[in-house]
C-alpha positions in Angstrom: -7.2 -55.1 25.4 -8.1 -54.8 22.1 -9.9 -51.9 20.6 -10.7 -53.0 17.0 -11.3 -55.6 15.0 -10.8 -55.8 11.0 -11.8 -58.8 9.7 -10.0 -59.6 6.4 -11.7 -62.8 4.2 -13.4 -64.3 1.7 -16.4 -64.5 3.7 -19.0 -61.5 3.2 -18.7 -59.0 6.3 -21.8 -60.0 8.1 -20.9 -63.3 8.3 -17.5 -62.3 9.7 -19.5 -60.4 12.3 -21.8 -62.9 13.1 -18.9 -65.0 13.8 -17.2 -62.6 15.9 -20.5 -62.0 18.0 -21.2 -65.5 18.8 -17.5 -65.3 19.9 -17.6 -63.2 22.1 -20.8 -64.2 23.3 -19.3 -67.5 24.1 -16.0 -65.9 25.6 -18.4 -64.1 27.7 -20.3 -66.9 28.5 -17.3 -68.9 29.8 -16.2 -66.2 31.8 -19.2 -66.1 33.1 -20.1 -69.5 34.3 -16.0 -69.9 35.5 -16.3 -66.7 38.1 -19.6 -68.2 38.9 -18.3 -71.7 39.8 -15.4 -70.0 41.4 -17.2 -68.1 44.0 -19.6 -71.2 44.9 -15.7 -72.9 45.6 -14.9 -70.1 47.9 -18.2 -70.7 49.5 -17.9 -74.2 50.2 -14.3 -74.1 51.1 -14.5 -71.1 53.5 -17.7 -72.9 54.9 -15.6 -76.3 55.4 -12.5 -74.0 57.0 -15.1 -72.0 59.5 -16.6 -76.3 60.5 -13.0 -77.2 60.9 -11.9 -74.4 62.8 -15.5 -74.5 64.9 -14.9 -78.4 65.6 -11.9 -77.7 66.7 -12.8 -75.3 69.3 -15.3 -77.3 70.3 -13.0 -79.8 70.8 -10.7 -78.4 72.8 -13.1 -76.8 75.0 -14.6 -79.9 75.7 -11.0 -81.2 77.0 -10.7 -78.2 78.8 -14.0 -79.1 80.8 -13.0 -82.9 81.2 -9.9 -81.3 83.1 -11.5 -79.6 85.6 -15.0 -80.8 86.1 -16.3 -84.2 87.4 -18.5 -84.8 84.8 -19.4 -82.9 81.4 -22.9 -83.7 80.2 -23.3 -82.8 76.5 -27.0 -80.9 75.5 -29.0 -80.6 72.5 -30.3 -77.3 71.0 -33.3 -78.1 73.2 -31.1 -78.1 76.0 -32.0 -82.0 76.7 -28.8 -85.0 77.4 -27.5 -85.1 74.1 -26.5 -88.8 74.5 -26.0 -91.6 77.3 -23.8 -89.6 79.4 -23.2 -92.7 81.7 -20.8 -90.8 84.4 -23.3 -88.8 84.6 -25.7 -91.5 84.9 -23.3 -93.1 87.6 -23.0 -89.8 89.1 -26.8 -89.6 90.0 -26.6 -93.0 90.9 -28.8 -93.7 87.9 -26.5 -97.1 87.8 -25.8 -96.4 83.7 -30.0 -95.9 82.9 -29.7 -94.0 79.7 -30.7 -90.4 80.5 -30.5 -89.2 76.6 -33.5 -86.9 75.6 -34.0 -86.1 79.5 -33.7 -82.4 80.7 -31.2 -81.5 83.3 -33.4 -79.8 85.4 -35.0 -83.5 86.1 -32.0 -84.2 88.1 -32.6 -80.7 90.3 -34.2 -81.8 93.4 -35.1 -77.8 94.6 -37.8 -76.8 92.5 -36.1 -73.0 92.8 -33.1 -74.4 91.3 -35.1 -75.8 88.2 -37.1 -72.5 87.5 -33.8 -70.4 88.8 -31.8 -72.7 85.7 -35.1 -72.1 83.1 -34.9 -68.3 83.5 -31.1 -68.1 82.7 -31.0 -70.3 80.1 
């Protein structure tokens, strides 16, 4: 880095500091604003690598349980069918009725297994 500065003109010395302040004001600035931006680019890229890789899991797991199971029935945060889930649908004889939005304990005939389901999830 530079330690000094000796400013050699015409110009008075004041006005070759001023100068040289909104300089490096401005350098600053930049720098600034560029390590700013760069760190919200991290941000979004690391939070678009962590989706990918999430998807991805999800994904995969969800082949995994296609594999072995008869039928995988997808929930929402509220724990309801997350969409038509029409082998499921089939599979309780529903005949393809749309069962989105409806619990899975509606399809629990034993009232202990409903409240037994509640309590662990």
């Amino acid at each position: 880095g530079v330690g000094a500065y000796v400013c050699v003109s015409t110009f008075s010395v004041e006005f070759c500091n001023t100068v040289l302040f909104y300089q490096v004001m401005t350098t600053l600035s930049v720098l600034i604003l560029s390590r700013t931006a760069r760190r919200a680019c991290e941000r979004e890229v690391r939070r678009e690598v962590e989706t990918t890789e999430l998807r991805a899991e999800s994904s995969g797991l969800w082949r995994l349980l296609d594999m072995i199971c008869d039928v995988v029935v997808p929930l929402d945060a509220r724990l309801r069918i997350a969409d038509q889930a029409l082998r499921f649908s089939a599979m309780v004889t529903l005949q393809g009725k749309d069962v989105q939005g409806m619990q899975l304990q509606d399809f629990m005939p034993e009232v202990e297994d409903r409240m037994q389901f509640e309590t662990v999830v």
